[in-house]
The first five atom37 places (N, CA, C, CB, O) and aatype in JSON, in Angstrom:
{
  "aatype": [20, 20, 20, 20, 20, 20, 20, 20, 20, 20, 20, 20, 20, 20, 20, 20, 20, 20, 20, 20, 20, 20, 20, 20, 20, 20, 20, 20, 20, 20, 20, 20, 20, 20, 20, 20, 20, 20, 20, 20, 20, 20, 20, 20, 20, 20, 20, 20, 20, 20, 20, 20, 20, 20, 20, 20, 20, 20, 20, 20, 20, 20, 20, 20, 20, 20, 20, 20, 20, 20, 20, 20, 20, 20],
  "atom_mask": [
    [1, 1, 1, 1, 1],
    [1, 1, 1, 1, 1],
    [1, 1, 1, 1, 1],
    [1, 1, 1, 1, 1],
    [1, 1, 1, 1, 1],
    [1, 1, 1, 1, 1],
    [1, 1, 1, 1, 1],
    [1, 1, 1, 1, 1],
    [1, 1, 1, 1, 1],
    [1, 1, 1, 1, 1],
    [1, 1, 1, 1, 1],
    [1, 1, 1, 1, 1],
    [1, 1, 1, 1, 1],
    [1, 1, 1, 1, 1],
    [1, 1, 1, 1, 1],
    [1, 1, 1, 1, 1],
    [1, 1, 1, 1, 1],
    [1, 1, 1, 1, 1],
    [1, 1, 1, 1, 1],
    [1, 1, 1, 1, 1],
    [1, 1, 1, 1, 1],
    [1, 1, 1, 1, 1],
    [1, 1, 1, 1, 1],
    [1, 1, 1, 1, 1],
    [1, 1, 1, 1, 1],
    [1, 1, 1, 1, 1],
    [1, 1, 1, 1, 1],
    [1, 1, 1, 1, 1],
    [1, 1, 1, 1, 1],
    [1, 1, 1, 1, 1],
    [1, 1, 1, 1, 1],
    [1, 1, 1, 1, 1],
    [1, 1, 1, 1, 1],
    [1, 1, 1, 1, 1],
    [1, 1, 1, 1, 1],
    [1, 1, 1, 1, 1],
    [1, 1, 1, 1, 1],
    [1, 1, 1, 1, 1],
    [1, 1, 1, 1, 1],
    [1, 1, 1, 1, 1],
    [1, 1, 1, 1, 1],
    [1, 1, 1, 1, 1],
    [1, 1, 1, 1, 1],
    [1, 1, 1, 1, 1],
    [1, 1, 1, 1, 1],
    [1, 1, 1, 1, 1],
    [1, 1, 1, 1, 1],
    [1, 1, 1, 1, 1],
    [1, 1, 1, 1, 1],
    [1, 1, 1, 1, 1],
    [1, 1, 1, 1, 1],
    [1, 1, 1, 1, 1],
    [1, 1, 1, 1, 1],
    [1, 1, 1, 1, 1],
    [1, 1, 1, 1, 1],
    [1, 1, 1, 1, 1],
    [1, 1, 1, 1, 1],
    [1, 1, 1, 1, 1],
    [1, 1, 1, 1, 1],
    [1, 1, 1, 1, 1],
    [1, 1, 1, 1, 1],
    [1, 1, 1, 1, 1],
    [1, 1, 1, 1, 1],
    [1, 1, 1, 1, 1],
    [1, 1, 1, 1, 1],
    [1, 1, 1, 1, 1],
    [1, 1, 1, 1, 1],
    [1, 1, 1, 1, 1],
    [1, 1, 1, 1, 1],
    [1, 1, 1, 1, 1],
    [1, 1, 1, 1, 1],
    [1, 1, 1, 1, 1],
    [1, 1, 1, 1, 1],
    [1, 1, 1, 1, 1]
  ],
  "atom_positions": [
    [[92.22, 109.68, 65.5], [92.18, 108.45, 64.74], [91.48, 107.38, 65.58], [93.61, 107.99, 64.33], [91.99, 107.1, 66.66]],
    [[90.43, 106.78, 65.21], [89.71, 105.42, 65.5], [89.88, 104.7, 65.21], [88.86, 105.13, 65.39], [89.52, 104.55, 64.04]],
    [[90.77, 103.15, 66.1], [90.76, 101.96, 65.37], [89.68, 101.41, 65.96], [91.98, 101.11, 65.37], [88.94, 101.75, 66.89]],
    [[89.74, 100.34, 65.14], [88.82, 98.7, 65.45], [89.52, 98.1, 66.67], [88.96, 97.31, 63.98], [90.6, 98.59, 66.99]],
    [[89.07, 97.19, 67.3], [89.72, 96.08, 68.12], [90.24, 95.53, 67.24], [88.97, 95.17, 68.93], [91.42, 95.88, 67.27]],
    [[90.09, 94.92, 66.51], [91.21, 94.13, 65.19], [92.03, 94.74, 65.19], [90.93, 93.98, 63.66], [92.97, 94.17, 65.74]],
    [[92.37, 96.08, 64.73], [93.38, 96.45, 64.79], [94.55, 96.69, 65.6], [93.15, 96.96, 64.51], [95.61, 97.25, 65.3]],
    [[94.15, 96.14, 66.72], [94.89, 96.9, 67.79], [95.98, 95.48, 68.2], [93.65, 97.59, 69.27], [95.7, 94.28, 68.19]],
    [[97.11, 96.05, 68.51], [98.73, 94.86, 69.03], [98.04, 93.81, 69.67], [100.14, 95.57, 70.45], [97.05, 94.03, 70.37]],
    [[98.6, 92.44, 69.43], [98.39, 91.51, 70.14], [98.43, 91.98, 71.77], [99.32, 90.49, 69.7], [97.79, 91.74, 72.79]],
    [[99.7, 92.9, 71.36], [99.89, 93.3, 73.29], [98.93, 94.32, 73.5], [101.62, 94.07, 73.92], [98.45, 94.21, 74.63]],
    [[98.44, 95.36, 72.79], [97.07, 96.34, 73.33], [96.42, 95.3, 73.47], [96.22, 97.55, 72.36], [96.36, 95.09, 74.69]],
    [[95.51, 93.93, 72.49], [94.83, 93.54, 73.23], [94.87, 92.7, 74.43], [94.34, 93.29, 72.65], [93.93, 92.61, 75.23]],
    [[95.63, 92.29, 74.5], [96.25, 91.59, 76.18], [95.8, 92.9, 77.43], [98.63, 91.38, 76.17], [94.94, 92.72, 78.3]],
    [[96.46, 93.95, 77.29], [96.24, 94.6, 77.95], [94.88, 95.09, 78.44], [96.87, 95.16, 77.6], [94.55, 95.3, 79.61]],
    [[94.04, 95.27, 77.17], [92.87, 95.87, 77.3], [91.99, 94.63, 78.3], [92.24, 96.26, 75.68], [91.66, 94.75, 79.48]],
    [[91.79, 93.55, 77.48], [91.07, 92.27, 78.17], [91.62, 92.4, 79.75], [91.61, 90.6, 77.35], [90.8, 92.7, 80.62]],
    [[92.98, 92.16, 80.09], [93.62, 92.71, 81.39], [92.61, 93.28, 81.91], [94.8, 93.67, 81.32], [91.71, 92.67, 82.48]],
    [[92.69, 94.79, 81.73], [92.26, 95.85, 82.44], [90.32, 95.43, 82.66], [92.74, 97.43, 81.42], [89.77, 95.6, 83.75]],
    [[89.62, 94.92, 81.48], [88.26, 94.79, 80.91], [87.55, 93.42, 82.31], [88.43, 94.11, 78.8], [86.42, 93.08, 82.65]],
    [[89.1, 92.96, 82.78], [88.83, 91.53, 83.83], [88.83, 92.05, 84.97], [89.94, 90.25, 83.89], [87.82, 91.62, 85.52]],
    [[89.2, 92.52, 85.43], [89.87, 92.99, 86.82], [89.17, 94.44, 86.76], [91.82, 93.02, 86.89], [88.72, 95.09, 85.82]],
    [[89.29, 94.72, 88.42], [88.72, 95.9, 89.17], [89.79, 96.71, 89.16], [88.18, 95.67, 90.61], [90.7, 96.42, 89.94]],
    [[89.89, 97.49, 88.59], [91.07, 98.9, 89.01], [90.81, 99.95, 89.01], [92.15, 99.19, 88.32], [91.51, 100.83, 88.51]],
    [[89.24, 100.18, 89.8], [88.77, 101.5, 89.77], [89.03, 101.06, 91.65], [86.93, 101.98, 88.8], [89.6, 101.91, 92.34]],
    [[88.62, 99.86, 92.24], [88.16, 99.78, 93.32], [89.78, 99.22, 94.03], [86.7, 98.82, 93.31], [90.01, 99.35, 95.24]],
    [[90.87, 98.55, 92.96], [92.15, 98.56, 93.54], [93.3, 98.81, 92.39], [92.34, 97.19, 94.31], [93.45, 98.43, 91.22]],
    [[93.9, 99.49, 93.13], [94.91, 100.66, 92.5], [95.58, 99.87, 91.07], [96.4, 101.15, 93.84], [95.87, 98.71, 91.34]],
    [[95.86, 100.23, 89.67], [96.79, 100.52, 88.65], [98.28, 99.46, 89.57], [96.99, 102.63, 88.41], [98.72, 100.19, 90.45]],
    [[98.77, 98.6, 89.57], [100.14, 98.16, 89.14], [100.62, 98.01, 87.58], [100.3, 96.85, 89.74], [100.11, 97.12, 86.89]],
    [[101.45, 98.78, 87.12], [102.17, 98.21, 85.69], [103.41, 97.59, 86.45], [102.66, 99.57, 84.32], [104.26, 98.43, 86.74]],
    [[103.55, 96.92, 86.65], [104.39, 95.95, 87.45], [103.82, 94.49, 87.39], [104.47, 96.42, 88.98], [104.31, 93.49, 86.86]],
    [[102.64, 94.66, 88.07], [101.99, 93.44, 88.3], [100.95, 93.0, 86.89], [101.12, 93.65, 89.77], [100.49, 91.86, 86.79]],
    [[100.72, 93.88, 86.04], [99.88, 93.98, 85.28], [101.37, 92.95, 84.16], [99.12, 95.82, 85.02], [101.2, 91.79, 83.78]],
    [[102.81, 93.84, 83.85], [103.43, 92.99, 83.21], [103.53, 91.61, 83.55], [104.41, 93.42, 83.11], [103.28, 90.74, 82.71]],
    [[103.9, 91.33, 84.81], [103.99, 90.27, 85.19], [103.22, 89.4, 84.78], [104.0, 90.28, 86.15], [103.71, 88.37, 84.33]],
    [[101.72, 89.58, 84.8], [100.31, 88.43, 84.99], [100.33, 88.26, 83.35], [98.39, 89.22, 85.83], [100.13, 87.11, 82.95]],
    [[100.6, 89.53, 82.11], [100.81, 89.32, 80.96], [101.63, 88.64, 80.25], [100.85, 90.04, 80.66], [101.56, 88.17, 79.11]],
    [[102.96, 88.65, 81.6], [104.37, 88.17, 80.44], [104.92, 89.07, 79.48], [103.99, 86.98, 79.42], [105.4, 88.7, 78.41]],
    [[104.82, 90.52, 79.95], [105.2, 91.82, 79.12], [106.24, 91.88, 80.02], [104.14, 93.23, 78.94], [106.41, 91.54, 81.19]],
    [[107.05, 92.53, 78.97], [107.86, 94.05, 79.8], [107.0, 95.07, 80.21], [108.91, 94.96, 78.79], [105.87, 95.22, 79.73]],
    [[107.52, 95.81, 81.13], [106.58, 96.98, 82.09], [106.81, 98.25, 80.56], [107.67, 97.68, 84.3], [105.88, 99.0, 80.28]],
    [[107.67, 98.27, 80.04], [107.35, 99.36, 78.81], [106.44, 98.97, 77.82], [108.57, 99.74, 78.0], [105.76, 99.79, 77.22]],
    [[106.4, 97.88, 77.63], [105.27, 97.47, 76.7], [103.97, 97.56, 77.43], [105.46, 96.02, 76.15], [102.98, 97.45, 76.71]],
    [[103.8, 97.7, 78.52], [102.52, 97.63, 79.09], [102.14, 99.17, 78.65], [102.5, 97.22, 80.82], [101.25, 99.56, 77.88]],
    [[103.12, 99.9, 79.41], [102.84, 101.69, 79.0], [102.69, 101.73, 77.52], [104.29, 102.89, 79.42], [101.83, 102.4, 76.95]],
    [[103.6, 100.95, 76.91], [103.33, 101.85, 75.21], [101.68, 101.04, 74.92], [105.02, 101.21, 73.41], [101.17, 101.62, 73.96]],
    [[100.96, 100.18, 75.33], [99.7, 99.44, 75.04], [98.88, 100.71, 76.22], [99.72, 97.33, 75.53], [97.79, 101.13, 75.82]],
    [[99.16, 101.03, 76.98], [98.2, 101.8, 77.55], [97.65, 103.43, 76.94], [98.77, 101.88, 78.88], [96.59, 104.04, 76.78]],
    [[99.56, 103.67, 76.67], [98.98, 104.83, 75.45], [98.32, 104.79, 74.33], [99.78, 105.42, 74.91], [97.6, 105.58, 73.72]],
    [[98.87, 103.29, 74.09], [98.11, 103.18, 72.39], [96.45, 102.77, 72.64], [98.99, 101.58, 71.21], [95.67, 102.97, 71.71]],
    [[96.02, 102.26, 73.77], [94.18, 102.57, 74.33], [93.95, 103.72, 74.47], [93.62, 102.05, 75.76], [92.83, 104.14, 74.18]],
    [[95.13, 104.72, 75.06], [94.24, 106.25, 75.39], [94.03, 106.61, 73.88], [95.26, 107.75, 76.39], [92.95, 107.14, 73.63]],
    [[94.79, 106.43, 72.95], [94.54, 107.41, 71.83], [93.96, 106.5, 70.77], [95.92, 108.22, 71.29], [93.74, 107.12, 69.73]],
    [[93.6, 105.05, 70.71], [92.7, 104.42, 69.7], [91.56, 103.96, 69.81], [93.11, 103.58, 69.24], [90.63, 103.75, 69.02]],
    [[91.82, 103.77, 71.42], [90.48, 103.82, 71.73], [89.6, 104.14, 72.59], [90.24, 103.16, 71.68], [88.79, 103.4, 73.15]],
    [[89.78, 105.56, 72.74], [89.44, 106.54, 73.66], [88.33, 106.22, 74.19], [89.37, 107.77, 73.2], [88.51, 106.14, 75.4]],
    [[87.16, 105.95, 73.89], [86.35, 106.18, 74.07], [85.31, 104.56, 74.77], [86.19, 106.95, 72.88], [84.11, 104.31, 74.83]],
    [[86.63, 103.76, 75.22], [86.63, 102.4, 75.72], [87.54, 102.26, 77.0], [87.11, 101.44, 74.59], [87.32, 101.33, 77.78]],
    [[88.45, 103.08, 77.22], [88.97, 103.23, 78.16], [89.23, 104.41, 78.91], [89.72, 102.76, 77.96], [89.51, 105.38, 78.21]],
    [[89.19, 104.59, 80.19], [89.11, 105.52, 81.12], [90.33, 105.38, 82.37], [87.66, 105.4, 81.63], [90.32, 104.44, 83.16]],
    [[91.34, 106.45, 82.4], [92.39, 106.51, 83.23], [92.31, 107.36, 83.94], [93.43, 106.57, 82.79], [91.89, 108.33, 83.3]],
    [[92.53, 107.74, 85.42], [92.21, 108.34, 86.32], [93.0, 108.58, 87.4], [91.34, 107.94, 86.56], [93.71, 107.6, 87.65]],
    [[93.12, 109.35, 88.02], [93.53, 109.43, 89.52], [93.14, 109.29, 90.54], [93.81, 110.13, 89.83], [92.99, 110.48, 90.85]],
    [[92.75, 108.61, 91.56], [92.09, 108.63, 92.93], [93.04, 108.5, 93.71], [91.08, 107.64, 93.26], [94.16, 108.37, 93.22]],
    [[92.87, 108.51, 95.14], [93.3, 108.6, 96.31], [94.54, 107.63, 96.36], [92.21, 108.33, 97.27], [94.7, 106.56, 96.94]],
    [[95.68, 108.63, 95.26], [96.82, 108.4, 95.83], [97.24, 107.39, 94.5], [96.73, 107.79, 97.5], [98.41, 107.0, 94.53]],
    [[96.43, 106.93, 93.36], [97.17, 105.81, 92.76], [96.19, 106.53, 91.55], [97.06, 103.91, 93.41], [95.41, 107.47, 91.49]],
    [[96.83, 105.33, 90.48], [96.05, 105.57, 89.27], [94.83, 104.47, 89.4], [97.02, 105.39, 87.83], [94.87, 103.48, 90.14]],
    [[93.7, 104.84, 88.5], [92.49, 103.63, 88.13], [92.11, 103.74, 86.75], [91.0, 103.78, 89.02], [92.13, 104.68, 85.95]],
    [[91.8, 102.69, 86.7], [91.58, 101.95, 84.93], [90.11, 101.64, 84.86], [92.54, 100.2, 84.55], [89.5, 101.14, 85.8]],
    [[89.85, 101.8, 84.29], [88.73, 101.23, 83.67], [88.44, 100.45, 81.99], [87.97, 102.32, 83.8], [89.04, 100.94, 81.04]],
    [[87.78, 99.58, 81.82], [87.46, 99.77, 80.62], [86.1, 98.87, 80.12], [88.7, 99.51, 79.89], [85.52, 97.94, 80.69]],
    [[85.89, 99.41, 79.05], [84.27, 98.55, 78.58], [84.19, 98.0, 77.04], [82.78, 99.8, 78.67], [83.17, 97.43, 76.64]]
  ]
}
């Protein structure tokens, strides 16, 4: 399933813009710090991160490197 950016939670888009501002290929994934700077709960950050892997796949990129997770997105 493909959404629009319109479509997507006030909190996916918080998150996405988040991730779209900031470097987290070059410093590590916090969902800690990521709730914090949003004003989320740390589960709402995860349920907005799943709901990017699967709506809008093809805009965001999650990864593993050396020891942490990295984000990307475009």
């Amino acid at each position: 399933m493909t959404m629009a950016f319109t479509d997507l939670s006030e909190n996916d888009r918080k998150v996405y813009e988040y991730i779209k501002n900031n470097d987290f290929e070059s410093v590590p994934w916090s969902t800690a710090k990521a709730a914090k700077a949003l004003g989320l709960k740390k589960d709402e950050v995860y349920e907005s991160l799943s709901n990017l892997s699967k709506y809008i796949k093809n805009n965001i990129f999650i990864h593993y490197h050396d020891g942490a997770i990295r984000i990307s997105a475009n």
